[in-house]
N, C-alpha and C positions, 0 to 999 in steps of 0.2 A: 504494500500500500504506500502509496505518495502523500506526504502533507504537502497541502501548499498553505505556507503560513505567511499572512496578508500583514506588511508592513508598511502600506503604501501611502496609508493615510494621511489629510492636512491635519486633523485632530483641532476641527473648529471650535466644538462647544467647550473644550479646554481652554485654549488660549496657546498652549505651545504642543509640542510632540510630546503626548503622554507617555510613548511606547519608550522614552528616555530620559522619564523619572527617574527618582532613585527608588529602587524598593529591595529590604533584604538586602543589600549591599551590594547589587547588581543592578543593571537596567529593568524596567518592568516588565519589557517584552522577553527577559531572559525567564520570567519567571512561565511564563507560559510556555517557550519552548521545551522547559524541560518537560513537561508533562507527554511531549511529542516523542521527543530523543529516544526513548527504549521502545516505542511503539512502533515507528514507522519506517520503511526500509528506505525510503527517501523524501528526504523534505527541500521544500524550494520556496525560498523565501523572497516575494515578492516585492519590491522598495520603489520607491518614489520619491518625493515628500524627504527631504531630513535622508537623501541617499547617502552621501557620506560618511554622517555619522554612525547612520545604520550599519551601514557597511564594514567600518570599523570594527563598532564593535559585535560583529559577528564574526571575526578575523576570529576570534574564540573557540568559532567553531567552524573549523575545518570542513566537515562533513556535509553542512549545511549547503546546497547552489545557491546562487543569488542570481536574479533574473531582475529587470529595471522595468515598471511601466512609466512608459513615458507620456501616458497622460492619466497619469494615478488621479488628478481632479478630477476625472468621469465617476470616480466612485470604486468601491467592491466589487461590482460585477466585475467591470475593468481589469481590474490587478487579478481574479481570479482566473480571466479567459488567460492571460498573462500566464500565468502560474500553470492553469489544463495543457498549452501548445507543445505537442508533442508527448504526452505523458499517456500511456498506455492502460495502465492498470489502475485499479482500483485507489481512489482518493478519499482523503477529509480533507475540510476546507475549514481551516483557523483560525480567527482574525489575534492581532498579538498582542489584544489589552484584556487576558483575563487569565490576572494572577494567581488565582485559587483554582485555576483548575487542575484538578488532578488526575493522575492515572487512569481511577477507577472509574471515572467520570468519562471512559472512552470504553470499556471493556465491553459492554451492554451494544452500544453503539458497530463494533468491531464484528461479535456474531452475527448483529441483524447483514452486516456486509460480507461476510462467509455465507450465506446463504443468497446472497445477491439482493438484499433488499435495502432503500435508500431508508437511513433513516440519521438522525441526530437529537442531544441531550436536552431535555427539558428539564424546566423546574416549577412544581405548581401549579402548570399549565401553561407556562412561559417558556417560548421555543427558544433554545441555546445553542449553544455550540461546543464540540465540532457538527459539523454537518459530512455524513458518508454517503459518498455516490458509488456506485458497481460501475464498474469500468460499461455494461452496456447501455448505460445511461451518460453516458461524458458526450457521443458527440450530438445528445438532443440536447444536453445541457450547452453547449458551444454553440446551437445554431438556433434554439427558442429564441423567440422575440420575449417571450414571458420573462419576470423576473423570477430568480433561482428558483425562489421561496415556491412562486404558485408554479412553476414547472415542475419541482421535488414532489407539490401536494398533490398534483395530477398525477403522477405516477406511484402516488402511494407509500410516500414517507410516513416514518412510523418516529413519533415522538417518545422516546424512552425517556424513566427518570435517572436523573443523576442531583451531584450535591446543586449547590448554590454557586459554584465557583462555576458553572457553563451557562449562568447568567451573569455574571458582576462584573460586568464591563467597568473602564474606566474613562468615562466620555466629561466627565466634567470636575472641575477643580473640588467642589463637593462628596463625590465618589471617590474622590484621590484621598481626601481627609478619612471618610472612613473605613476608606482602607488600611489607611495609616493607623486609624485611631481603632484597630479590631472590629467597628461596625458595622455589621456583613447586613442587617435586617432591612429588609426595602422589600417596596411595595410592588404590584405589579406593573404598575405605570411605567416604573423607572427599570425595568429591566432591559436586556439585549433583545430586539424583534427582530434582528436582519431577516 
């Protein structure tokens, strides 16, 4: 399986590139790679937005491709079609601001894609991420006019539960405090809908 893990973003309702806070003593967006690193047999990290820095400091990791959208201001889809071009097999799709996520928070996800079925993490009711496509599903997801979400739903994504960390994005300077400050509790409004 391939991650394409999405670092492309302007990171608006922040104010600057969230994905290069500090957190844990590392970059934020390192905290969610690791969650990736013993799962997937390749990851390809998508950049844009803040490419140099990113770029740097993934110098870290070796293992990791780096791929450039060069017009990561189009959005998510964008950096994912980005990230699909050329990629064969079977994928999850990452974005790199969600520091709690953990391992097992993929494992549920993982079967439902050994069996060839798209599905990704929820929480509550609240659709998260990662999101896993079957490799038979990649070149309708590359060539729908639909957006990922109602193209994945038309073919019968299956939202599994996982913890809170494959919703707790970090999209704004408030999410960052409570991250900092341990407070993971938020409502549904405020959660990840890509």
């Amino acid at each position: 399986m391939t991650t394409i893990f999405l670092l492309a973003g302007l990171s608006e309702r922040m104010g600057e590139n969230k994905l290069l806070l500090p957190y844990k003593d590392k970059f934020l967006f390192e905290s969610t790679l690791s969650s990736a690193l013993s799962l997937s047999d390749r990851i390809i990290a998508v950049l844009g937005h803040d490419e140099g820095k990113i770029r740097k400091a993934l110098s870290n990791y070796p293992d990791v491709e780096i791929r450039v959208n060069e017009h990561y201001e189009k959005g998510q889809k964008e950096s994912t079609l980005v990230g699909l071009d050329g990629v064969w097999d079977d994928v999850a799709i990452l974005p790199g601001d969600l520091p709690l996520l953990k391992e097992d928070d993929w494992i549920i996800g993982l079967r439902y894609l050994s069996l060839n079925i798209p599905a990704r993490a929820g929480y509550e009711g609240a659709m998260g991420n990662p999101v896993f496509v079957p490799r038979r599903l990649k070149k309708g997801l590359e060539t729908s006019s639909k957006p990922f979400k109602d193209y994945l739903e038309d073919e019968g994504i299956i939202i599994y539960p996982a913890s809170i960390g494959c919703v707790f994005d970090i999209d704004t300077p408030e999410r960052y405090r409570a991250l900092l400050n341990g407070d993971t509790a938020i409502s549904h409004d405020k959660v990840n809908t890509l």
